[in-house]
N, CA and C of each residue as an Amber inpcrd file, in Angstrom:
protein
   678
   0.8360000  -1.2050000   0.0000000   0.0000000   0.0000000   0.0000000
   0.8640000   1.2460000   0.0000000   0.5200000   2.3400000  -0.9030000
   1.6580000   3.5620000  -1.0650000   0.4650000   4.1080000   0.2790000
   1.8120000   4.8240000   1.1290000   1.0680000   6.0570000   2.1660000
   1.8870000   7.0920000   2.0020000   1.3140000   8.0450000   1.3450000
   1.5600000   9.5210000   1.1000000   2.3210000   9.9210000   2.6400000
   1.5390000   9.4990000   3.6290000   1.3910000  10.3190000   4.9430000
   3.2360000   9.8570000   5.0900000   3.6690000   8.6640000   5.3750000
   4.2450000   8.6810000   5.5820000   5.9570000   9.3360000   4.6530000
   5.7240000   9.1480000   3.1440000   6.5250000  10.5430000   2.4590000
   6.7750000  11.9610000   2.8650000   5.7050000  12.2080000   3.5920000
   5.6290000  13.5500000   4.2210000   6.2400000  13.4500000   5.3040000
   6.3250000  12.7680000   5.8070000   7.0820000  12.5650000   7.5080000
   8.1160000  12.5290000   6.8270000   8.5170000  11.7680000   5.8340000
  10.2210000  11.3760000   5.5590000  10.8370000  12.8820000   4.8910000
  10.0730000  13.3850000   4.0970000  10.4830000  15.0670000   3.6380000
  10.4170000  16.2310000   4.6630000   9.6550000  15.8030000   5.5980000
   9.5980000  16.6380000   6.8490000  10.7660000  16.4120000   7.9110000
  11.1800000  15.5510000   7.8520000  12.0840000  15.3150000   8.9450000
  13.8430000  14.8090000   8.6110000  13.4110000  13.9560000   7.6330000
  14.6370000  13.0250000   7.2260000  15.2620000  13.7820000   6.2160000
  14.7310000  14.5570000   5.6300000  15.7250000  15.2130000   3.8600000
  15.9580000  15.9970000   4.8850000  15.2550000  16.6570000   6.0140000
  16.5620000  18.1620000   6.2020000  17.9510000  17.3310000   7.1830000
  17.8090000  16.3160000   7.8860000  18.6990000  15.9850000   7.7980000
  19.4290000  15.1910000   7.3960000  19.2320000  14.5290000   6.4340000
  19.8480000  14.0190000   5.5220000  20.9690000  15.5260000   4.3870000
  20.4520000  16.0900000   4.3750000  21.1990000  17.3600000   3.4810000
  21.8430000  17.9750000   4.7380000  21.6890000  17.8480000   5.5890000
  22.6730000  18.8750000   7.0030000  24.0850000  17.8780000   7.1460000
  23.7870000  16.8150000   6.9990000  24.7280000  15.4100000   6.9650000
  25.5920000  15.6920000   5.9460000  24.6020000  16.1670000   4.6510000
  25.8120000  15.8740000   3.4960000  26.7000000  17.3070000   3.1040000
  25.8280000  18.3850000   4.1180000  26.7280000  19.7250000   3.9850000
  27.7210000  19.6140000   5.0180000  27.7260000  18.9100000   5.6010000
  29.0450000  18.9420000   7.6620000  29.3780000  17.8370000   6.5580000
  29.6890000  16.7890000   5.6500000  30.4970000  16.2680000   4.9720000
  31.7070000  17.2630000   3.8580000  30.6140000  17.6060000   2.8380000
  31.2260000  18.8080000   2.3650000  32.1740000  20.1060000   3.0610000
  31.4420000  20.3370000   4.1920000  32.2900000  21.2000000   4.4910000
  33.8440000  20.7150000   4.8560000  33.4830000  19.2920000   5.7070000
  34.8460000  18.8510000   5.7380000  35.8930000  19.0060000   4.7150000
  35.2580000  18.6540000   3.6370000  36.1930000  18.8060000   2.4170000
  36.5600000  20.0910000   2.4190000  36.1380000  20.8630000   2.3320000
  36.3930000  22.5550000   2.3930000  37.3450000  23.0220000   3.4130000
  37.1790000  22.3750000   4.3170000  38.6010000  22.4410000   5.1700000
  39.8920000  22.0440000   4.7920000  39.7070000  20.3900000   4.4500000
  40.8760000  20.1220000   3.9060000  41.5100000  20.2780000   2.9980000
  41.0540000  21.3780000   2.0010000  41.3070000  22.0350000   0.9970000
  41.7480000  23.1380000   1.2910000  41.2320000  24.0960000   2.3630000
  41.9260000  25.2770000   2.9230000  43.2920000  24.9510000   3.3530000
  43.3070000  23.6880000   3.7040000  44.8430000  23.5840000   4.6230000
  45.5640000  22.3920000   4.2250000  45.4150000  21.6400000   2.9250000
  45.9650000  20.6810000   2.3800000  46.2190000  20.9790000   0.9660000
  47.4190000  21.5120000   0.4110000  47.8430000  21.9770000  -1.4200000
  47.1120000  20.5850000  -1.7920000  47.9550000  19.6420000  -1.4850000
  47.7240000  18.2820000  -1.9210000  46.4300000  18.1600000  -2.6300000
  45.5750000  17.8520000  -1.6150000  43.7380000  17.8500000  -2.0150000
  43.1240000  19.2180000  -1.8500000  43.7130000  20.1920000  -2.3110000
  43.5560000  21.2540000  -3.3340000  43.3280000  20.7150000  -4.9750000
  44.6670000  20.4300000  -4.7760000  44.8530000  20.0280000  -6.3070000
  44.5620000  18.6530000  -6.8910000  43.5600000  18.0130000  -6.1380000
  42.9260000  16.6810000  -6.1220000  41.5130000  17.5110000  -6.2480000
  41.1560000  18.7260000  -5.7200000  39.7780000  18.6790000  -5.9910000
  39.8890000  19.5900000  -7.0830000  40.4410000  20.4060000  -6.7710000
  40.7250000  21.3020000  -8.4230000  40.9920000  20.7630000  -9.9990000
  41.6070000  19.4250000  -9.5540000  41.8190000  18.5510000 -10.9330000
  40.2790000  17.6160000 -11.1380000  39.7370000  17.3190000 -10.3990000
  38.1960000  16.7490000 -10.8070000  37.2650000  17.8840000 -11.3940000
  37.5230000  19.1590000 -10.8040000  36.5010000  20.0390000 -11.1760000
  35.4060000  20.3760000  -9.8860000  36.1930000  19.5280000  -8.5330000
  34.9870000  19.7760000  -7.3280000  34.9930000  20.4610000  -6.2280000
  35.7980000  21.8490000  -7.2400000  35.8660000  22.7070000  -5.5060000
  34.5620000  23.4680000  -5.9270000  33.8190000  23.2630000  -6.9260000
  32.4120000  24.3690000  -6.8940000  31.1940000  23.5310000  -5.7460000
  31.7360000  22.2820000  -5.7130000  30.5460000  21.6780000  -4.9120000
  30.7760000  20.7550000  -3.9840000  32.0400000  21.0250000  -3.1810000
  32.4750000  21.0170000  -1.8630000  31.8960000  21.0830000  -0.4920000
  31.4100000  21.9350000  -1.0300000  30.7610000  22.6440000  -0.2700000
  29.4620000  22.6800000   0.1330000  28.9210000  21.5680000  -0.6120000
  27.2530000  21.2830000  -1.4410000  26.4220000  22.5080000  -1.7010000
  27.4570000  23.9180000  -2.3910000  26.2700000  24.7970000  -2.1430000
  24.7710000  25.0610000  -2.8190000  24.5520000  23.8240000  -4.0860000
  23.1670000  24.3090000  -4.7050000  22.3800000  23.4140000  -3.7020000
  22.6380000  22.6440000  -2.4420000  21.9130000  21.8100000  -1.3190000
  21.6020000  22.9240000  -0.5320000  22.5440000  24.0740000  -0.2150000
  22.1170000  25.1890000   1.1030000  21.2210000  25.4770000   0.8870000
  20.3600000  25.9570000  -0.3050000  19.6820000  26.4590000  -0.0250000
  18.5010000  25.9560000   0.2670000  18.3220000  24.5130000  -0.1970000
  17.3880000  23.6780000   0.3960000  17.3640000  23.2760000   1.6830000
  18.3260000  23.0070000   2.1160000  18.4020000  23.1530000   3.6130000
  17.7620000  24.0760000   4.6700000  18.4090000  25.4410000   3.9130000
  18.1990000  26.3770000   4.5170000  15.9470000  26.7670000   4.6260000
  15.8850000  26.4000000   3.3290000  14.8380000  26.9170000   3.0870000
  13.6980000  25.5430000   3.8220000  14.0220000  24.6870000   3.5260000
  12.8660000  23.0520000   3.7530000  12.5160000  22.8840000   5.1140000
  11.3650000  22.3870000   5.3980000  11.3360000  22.3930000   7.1910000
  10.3520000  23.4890000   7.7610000  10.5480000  24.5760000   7.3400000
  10.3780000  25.9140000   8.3490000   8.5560000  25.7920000   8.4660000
   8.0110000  25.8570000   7.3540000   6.8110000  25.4450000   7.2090000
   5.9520000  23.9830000   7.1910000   6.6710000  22.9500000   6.6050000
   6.0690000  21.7370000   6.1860000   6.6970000  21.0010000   7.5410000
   7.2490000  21.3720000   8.0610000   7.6430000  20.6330000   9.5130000
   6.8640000  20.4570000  10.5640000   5.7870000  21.6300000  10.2730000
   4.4670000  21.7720000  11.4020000   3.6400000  21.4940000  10.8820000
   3.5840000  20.7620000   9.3750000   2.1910000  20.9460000   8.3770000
   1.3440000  19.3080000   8.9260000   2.0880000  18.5520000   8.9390000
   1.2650000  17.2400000   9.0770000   1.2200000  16.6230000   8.2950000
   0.4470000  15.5680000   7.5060000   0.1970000  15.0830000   6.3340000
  -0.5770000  15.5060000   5.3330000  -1.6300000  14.3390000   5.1360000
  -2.5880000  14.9990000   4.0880000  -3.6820000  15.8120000   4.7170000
  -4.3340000  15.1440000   5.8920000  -5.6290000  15.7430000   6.4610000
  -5.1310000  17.6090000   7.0960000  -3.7740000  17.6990000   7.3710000
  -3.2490000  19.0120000   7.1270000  -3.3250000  19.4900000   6.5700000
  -2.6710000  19.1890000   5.0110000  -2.5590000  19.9060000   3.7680000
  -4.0610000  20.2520000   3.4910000  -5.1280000  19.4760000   3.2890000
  -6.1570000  19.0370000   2.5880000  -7.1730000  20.5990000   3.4910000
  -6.8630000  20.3890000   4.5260000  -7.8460000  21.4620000   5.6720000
  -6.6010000  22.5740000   5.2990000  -6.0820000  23.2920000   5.1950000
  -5.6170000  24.4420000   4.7750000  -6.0260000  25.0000000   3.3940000
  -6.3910000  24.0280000   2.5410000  -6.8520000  24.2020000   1.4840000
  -8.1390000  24.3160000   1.6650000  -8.4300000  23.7440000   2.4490000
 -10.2020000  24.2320000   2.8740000 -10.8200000  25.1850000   3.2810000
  -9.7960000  25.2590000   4.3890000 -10.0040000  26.9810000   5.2930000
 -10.1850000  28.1560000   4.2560000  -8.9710000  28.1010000   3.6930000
  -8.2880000  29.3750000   2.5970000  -9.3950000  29.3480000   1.4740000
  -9.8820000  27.8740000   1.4010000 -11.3960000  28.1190000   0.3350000
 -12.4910000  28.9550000   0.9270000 -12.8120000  28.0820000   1.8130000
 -14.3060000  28.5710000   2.6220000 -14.3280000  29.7070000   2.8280000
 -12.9890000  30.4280000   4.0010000 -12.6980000  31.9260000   3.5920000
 -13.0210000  32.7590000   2.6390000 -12.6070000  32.4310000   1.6880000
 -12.4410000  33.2590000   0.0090000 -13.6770000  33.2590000  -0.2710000
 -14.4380000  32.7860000  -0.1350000 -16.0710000  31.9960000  -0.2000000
 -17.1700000  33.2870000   0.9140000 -16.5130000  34.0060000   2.0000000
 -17.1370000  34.3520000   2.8370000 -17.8970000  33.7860000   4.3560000
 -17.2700000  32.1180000   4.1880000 -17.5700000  31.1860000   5.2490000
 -16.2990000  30.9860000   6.5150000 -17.0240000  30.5920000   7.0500000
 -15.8560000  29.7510000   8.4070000 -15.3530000  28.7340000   8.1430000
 -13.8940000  28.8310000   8.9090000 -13.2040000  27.4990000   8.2310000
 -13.2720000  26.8040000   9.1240000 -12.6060000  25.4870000   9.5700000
 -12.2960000  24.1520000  10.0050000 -11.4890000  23.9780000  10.8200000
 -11.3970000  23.4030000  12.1740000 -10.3360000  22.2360000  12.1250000
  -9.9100000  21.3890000  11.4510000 -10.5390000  20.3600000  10.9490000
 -10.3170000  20.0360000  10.1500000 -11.3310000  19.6400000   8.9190000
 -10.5630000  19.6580000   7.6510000 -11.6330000  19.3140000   6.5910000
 -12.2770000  18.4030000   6.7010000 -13.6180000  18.6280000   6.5460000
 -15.3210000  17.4390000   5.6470000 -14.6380000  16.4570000   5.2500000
 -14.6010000  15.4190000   5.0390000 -14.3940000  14.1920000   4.0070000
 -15.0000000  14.5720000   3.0670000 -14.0850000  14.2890000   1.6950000
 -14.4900000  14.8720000   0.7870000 -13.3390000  15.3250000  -0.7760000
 -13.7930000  16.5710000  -1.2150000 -12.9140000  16.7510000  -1.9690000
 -11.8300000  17.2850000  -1.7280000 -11.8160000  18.0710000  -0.6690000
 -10.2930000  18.1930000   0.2680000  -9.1610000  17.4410000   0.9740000
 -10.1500000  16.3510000   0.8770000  -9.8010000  15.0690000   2.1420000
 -10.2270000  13.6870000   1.3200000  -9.8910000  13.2380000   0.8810000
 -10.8160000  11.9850000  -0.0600000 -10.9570000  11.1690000   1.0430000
 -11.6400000  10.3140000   0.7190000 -12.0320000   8.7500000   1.6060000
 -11.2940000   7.9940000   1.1520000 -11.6680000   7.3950000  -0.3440000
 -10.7460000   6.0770000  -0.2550000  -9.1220000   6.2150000  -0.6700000
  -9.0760000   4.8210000  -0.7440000  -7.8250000   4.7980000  -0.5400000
  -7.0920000   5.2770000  -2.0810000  -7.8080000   4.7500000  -3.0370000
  -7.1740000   5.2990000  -4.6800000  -7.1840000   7.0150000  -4.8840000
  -8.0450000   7.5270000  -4.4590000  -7.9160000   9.0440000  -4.1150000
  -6.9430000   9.8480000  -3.1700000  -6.8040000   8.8250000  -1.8660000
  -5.8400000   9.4220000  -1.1680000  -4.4560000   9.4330000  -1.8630000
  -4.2290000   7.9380000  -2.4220000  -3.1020000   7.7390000  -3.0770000
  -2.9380000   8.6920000  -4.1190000  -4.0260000   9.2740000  -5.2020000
  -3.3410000  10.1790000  -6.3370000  -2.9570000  11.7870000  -5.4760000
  -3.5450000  11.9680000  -4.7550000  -4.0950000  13.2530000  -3.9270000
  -2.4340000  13.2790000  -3.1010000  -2.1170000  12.2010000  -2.6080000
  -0.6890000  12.2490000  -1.9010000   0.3090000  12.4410000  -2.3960000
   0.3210000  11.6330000  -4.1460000   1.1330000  11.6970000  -5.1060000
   1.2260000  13.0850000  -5.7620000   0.4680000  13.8310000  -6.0680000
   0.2070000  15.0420000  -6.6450000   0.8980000  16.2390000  -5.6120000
   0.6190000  16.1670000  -4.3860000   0.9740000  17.0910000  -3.3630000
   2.6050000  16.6960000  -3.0980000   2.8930000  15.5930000  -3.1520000
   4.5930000  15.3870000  -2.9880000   5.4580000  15.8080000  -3.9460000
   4.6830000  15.6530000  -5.1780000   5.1620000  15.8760000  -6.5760000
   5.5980000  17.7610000  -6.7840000   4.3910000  18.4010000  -6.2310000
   4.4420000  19.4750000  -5.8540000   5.4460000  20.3810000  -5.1700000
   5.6520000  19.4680000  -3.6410000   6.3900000  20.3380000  -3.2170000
   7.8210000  20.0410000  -3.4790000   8.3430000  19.0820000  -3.7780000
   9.5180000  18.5290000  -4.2270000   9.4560000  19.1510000  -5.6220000
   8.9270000  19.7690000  -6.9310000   9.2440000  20.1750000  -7.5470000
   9.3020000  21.6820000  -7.0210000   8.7970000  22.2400000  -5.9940000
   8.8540000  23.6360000  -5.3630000  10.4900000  23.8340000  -5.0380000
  11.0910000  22.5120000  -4.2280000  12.4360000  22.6670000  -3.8130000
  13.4760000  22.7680000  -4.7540000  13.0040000  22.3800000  -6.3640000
  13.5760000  22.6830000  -7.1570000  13.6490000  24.3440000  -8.0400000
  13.4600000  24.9140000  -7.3960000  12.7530000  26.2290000  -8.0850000
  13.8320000  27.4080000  -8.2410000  14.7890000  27.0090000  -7.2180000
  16.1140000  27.7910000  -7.5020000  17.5870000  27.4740000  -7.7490000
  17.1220000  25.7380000  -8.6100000  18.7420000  25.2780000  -9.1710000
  18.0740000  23.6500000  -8.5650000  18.7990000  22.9810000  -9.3030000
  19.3370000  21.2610000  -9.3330000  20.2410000  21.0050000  -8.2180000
  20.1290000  19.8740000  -8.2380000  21.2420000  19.4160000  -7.2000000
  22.4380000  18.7060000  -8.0200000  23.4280000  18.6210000  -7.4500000
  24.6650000  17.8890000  -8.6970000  24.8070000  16.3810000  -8.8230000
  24.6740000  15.8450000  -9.4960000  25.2150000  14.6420000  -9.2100000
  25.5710000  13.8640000  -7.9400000  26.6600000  14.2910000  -7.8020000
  27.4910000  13.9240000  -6.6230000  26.7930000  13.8960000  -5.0820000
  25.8310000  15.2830000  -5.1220000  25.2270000  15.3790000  -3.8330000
  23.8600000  14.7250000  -3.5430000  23.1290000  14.3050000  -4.6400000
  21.8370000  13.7360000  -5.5730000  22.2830000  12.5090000  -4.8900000
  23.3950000  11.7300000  -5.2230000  23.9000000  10.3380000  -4.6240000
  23.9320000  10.1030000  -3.5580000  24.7500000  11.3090000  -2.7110000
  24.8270000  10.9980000  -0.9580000  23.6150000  11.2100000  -0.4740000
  22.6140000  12.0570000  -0.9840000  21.6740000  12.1300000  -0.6490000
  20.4710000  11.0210000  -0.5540000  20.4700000  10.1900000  -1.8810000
  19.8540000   9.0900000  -1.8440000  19.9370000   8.4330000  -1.1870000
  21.8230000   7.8810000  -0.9330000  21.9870000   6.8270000   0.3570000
  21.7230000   7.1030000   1.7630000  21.5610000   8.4220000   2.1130000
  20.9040000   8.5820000   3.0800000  19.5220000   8.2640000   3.2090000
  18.6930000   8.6150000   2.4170000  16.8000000   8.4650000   2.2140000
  16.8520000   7.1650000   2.1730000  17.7500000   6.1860000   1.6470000
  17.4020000   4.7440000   1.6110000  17.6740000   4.3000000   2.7670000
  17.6920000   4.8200000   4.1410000  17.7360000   4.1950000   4.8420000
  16.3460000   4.5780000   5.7250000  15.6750000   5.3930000   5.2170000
  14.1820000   5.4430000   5.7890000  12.8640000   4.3230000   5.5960000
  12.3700000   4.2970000   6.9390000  11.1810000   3.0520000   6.8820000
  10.6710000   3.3100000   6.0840000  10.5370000   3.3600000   4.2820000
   9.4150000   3.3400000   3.5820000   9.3230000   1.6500000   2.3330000
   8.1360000   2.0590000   1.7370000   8.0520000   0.5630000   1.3540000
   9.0890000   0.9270000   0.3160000   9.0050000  -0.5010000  -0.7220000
   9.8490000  -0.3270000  -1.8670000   9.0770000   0.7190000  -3.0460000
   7.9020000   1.1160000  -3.2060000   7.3740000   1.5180000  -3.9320000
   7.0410000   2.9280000  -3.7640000   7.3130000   3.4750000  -2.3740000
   6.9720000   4.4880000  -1.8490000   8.3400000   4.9300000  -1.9050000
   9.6150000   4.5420000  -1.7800000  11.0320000   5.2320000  -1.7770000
  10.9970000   5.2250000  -3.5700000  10.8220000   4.5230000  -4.4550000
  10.9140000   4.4320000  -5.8240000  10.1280000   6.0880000  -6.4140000
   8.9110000   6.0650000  -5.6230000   8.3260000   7.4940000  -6.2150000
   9.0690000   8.4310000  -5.3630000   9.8470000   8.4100000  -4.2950000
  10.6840000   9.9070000  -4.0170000  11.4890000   9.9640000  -4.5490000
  12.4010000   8.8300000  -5.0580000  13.5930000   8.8790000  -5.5970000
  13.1530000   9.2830000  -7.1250000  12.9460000   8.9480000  -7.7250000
  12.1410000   9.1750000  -9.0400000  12.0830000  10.7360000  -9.1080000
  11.2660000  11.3000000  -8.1590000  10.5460000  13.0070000  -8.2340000
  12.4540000  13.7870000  -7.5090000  12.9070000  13.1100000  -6.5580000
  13.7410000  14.0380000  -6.4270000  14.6860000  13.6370000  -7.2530000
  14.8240000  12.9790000  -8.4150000  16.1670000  12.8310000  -9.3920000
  15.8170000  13.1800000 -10.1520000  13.9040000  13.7650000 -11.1140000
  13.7530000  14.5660000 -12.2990000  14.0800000  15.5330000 -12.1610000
  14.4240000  16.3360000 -13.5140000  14.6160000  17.8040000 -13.3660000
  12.8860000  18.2590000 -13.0600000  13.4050000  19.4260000 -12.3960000
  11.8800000  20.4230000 -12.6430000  10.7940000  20.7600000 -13.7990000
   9.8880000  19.9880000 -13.2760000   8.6900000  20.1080000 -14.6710000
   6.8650000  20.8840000 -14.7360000   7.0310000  21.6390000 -14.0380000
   5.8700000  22.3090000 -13.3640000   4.6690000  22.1280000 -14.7310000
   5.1790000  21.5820000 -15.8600000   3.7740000  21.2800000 -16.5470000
   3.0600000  19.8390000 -15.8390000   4.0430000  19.0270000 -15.4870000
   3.7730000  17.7420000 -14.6900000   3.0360000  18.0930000 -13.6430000
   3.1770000  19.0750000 -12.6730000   2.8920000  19.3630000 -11.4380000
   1.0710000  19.7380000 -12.0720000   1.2700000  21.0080000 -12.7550000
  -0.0070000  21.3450000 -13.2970000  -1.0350000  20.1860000 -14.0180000
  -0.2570000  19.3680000 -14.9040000  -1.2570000  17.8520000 -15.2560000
  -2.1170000  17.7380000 -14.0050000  -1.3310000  17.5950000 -12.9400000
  -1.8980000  16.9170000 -11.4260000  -3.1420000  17.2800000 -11.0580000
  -3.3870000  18.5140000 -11.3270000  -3.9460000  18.8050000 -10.9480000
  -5.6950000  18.8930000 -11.8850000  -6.4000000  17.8510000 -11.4910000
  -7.6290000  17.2470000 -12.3160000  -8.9540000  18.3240000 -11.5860000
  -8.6690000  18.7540000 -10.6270000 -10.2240000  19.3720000  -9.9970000
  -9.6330000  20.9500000  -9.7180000 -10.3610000  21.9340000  -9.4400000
  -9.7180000  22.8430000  -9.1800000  -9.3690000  22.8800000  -7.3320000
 -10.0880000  21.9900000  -6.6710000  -9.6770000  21.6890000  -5.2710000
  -8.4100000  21.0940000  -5.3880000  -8.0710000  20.7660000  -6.0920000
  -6.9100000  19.7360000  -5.6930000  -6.0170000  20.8690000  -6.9870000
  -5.8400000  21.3430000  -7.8740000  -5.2020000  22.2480000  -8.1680000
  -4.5080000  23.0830000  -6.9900000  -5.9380000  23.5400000  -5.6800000
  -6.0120000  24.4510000  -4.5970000  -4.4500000  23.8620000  -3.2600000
  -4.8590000  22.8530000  -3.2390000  -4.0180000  21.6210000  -2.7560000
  -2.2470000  21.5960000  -3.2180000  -2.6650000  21.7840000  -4.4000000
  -1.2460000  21.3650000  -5.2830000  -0.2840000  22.7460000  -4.8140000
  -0.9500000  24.2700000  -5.0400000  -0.2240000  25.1660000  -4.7940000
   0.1330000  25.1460000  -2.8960000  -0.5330000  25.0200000  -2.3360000
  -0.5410000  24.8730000  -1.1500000   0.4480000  24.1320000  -0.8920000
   0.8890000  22.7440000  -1.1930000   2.1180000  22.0330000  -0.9630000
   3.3040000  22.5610000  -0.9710000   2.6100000  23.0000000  -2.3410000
   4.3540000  23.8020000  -2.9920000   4.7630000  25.3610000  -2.3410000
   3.5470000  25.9610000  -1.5960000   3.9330000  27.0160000  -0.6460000
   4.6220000  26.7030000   0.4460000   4.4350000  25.6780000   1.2970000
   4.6960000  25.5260000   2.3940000   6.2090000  25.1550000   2.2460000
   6.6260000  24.1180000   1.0130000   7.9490000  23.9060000   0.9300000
   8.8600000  24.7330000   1.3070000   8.9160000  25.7620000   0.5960000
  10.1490000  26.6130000   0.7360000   9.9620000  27.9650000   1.1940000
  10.7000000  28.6070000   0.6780000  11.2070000  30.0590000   1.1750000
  10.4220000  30.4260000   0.0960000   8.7750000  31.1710000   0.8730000
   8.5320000  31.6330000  -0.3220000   9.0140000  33.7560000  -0.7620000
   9.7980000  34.1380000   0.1240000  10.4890000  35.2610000  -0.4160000
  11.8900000  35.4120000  -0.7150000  12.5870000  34.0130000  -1.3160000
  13.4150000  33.8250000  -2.6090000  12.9680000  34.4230000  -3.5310000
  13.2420000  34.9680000  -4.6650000  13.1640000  35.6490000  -5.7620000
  12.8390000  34.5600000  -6.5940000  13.7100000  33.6350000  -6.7400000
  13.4410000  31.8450000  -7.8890000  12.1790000  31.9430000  -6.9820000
  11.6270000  31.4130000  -5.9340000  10.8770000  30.7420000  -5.4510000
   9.1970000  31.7880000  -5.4590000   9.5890000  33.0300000  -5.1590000
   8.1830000  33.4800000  -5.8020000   7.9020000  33.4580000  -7.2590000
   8.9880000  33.9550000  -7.7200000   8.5310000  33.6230000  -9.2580000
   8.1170000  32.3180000  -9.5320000   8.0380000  31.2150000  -9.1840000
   8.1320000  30.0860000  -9.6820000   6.0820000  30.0650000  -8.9550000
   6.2490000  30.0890000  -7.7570000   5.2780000  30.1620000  -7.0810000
   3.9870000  30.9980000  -8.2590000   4.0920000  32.3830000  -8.6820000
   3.1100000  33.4170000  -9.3310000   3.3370000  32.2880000 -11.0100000
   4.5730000  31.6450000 -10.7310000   4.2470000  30.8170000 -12.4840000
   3.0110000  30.1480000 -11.9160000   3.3700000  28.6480000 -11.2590000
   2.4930000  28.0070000 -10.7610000   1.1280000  28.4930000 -10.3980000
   0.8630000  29.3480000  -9.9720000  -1.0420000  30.0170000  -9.4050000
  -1.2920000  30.4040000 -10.7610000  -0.6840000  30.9390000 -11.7640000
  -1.0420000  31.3200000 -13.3710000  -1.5060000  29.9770000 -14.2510000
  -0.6110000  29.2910000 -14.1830000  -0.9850000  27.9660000 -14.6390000
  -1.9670000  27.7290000 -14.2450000  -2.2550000  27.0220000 -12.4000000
  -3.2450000  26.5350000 -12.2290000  -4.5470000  26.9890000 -12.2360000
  -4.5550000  28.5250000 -12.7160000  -5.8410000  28.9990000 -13.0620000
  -6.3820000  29.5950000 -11.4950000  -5.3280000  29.8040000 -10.4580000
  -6.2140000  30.0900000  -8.9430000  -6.5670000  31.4610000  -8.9040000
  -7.9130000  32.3250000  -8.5220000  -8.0060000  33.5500000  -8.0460000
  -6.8180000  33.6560000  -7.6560000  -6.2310000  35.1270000  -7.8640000
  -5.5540000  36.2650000  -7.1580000  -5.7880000  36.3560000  -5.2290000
  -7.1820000  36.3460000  -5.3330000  -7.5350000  36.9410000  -4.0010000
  -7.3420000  35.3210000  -3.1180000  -8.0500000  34.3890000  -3.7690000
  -7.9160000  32.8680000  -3.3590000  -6.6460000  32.5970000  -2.9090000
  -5.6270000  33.0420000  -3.9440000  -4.1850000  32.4790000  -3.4510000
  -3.6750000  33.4860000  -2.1680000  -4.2020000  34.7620000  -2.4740000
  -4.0520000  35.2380000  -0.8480000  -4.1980000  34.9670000  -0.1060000
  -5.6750000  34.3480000   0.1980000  -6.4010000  33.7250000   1.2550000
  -5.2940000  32.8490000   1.8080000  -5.0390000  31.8150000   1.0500000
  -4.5460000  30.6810000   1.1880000  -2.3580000  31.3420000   1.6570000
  -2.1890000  32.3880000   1.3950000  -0.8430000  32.7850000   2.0420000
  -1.5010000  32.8060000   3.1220000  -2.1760000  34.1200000   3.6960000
  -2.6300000  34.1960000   4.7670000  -3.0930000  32.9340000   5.8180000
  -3.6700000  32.2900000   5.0390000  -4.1950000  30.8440000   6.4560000
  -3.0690000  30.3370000   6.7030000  -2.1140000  30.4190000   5.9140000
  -0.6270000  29.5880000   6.0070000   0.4630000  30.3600000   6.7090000
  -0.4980000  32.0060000   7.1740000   1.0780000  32.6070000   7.9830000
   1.9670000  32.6210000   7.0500000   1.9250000  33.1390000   6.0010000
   3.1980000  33.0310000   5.0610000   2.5750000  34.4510000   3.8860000
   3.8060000  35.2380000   3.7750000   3.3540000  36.2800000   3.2150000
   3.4280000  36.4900000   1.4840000   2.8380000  36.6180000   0.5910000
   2.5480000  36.6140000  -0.3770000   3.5250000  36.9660000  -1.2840000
């Protein structure tokens, strides 16, 4: 059985440190390069003093967590998207969302609904550069050591080794609730006052066709400023 819920725990908790691991690695190297000619000129002859350092990882680091660390899973995601609706609507929002189109019941809905929202915010973390090779790898062998099934690590590994494809992200999105959903994921990911990361963000709400005022709503319920 794929459980979304638990992908979210593993991106919530395990990638930031899994990438804090592989930057206190890197940096090591960066030391021994400050104070070793030797492996100076061992990393200078590969071509790897630009990513020593893991710096296109900082900023994921820096940025991942701050929001989606308090978010929860789906019945989280799903009721923020609800609130920020009902709001926009002129209604009261929730603890948590109705069962429903915010929240599906069964299990083939939860599953596309989980898939779509991971897809999301993991293409969000991509919004201001790739990761390299090299750090893409240590990174994996770290995530493979998280409790998930075989089929559930296959779709993270998969989404975090494509490049960025926000027409994919937008496919996902089949209802305009779950469009509502999709941006919502991808807010909470990151830093949304990066320069890459709002722009990418005002691409994404254009695409998905969301009110102006809607996607406000939905900063606002999220404590996160527009």
């Amino acid at each position: 059985m794929f459980d979304a819920n638990k992908i979210f725990a593993a991106l919530q908790s395990e990638l930031p440190k899994a990438i804090s691991a592989i930057k206190t690695e890197g940096q090591a190297g960066v030391d021994r390069v400050k104070t070793d000619a030797d492996a100076k000129n061992i990393a200078l002859g590969a071509g790897a003093a630009g990513v020593l350092g893991g710096l296109l990882l900082s900023g994921v680091a820096g940025k991942f967590g701050r929001q989606a660390a308090t978010l929860g899973g789906l019945a989280a995601l799903g009721t923020l998207a609800y609130n920020a609706y009902q709001k926009h609507q002129g209604q009261a929002g929730s603890e948590t969302a109705p069962s429903g189109v915010f929240l599906p019941s069964s299990t083939q809905d939860q599953e596309a609904v989980g898939k779509a929202t991971i897809r999301a915010m993991i293409s969000a973390m991509k919004a201001d550069g790739q990761i390299e090779a090299a750090e893409k790898a240590k990174l994996f062998d770290h995530l493979a050591k998280i409790d998930l099934s075989d089929s559930e690590k296959a779709f993270l590994f998969d989404e975090l080794a494509k490049p960025l494809d926000i027409a994919q992200v937008v496919a996902d999105a089949t209802t305009p609730e779950l469009a509502l959903e999709i941006y919502a994921a991808s807010l909470v990911a990151i830093n949304t006052q990066g320069p890459a990361e709002k722009a990418y963000l005002s691409d994404l709400a254009t695409r998905l066709k969301l009110d102006t005022t809607l996607v406000a709503k939905l900063h606002e319920e999220a404590l996160l400023p527009a």
